[in-house]
C-alpha positions in Angstrom: -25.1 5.2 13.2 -22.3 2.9 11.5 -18.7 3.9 11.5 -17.0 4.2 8.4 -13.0 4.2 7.0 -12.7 6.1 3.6 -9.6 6.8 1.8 -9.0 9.3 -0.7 -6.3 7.9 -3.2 -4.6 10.4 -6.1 -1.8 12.3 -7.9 -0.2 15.0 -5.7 -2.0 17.8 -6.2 -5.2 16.9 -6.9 -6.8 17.6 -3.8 -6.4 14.5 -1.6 -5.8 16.8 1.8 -8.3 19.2 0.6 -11.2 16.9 0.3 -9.9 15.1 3.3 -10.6 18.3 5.3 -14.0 19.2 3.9 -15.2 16.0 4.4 -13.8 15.2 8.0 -15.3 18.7 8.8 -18.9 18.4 7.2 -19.5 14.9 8.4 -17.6 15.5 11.9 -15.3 12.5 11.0 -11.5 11.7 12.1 -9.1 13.0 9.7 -5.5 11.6 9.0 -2.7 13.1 6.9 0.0 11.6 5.5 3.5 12.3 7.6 6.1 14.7 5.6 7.3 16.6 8.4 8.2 14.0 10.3 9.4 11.7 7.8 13.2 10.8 8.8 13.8 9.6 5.2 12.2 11.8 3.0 15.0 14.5 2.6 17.7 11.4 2.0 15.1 9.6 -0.2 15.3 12.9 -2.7 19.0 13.5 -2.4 19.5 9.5 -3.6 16.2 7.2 -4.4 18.4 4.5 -5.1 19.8 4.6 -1.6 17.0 5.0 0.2 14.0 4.0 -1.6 13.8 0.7 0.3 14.1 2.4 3.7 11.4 5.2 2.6 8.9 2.6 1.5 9.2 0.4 4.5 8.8 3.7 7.0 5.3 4.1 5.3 4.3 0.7 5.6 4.8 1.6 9.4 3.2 4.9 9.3 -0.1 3.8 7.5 -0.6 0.6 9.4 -0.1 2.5 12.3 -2.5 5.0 11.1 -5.1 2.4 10.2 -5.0 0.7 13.5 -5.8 4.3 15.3 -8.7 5.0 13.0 -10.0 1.6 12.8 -9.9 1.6 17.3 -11.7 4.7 17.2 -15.6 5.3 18.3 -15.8 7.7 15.2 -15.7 7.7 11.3 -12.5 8.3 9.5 -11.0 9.7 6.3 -7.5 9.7 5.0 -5.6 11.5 2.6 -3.7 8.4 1.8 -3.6 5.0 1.4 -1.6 2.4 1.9 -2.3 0.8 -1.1 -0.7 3.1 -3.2 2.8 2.4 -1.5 2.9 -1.0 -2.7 0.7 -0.9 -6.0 1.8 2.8 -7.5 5.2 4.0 -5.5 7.0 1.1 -4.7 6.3 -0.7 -7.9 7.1 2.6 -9.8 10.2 2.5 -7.8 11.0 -1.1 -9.1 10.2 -0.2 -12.2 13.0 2.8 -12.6 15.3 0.5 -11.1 15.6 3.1 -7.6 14.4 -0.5 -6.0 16.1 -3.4 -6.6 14.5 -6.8 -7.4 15.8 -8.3 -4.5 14.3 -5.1 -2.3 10.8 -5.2 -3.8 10.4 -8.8 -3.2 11.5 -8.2 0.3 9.1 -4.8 0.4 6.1 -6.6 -1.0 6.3 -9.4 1.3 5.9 -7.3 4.4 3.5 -5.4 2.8 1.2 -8.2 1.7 1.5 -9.4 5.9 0.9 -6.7 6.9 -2.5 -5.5 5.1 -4.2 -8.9 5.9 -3.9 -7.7 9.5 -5.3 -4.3 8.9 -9.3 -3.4 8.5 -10.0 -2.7 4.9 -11.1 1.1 3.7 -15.3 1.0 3.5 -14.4 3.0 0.5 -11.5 4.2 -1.6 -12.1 8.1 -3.5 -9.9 8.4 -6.6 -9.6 11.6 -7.6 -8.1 12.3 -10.9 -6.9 15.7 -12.5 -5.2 16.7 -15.4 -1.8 17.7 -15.9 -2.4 21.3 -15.9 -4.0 21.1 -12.6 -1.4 18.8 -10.6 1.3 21.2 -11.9 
């Protein structure tokens, strides 16, 4: 049997970590979540994006690479609630785009993220899930 990397992409709330679970349990594949708890930026990201927006983006370019490597060494199939792909093209660039990222920042950001996903194995597929309003609220 072939192993597989999937990752499931999407607002918060619409059932990323959910679906992660079902599937990880029904198939008997490797699950990955992404890190909140242990997040060292997260609370000082919220209390001032400007200031830490750089920081916060770069620790999950960590994280997920990290978490890519692991799945991608393992014997077994893989799903994850997150991918890094949405850092750079939904997050970051949202970011940028509020001004909490400066130009000079995202260049910087995007440059290490593009070097570092040629070095990582790509997802065998990417889940979208999309929900309305009324459901992500």
């Amino acid at each position: 049997m072939s192993k597989h990397l999937v990752v499931v992409a999407g607002n918060i709330g619409a059932g990323k970590t959910s679906l992660t679970e079902r599937i990880g349990d029904r198939l008997g594949w490797r699950t990955a979540y992404e890190s909140v708890i242990d997040n060292p930026y997260l609370a000082d990201f919220y209390a001032d994006m400007r200031q830490w927006s750089f920081h916060l983006q770069v620790f999950y370019i960590g994280h997920r690479a990290e978490q890519y490597l692991q799945l991608a060494r393992s014997a077994e199939s893989a799903i994850a609630d997150r991918s890094i792909y949405e850092d750079a093209y939904i997050f970051a660039r949202a970011l940028h785009h509020m001004g909490n990222l400066s130009e000079r920042d995202y260049h910087a950001y995007r440059r290490a993220f593009d070097l570092v996903v040629q070095g990582l194995p790509k997802p065998d597929l990417l889940l979208y899930l999309k929900a309305p309003v009324s459901v992500l609220v």
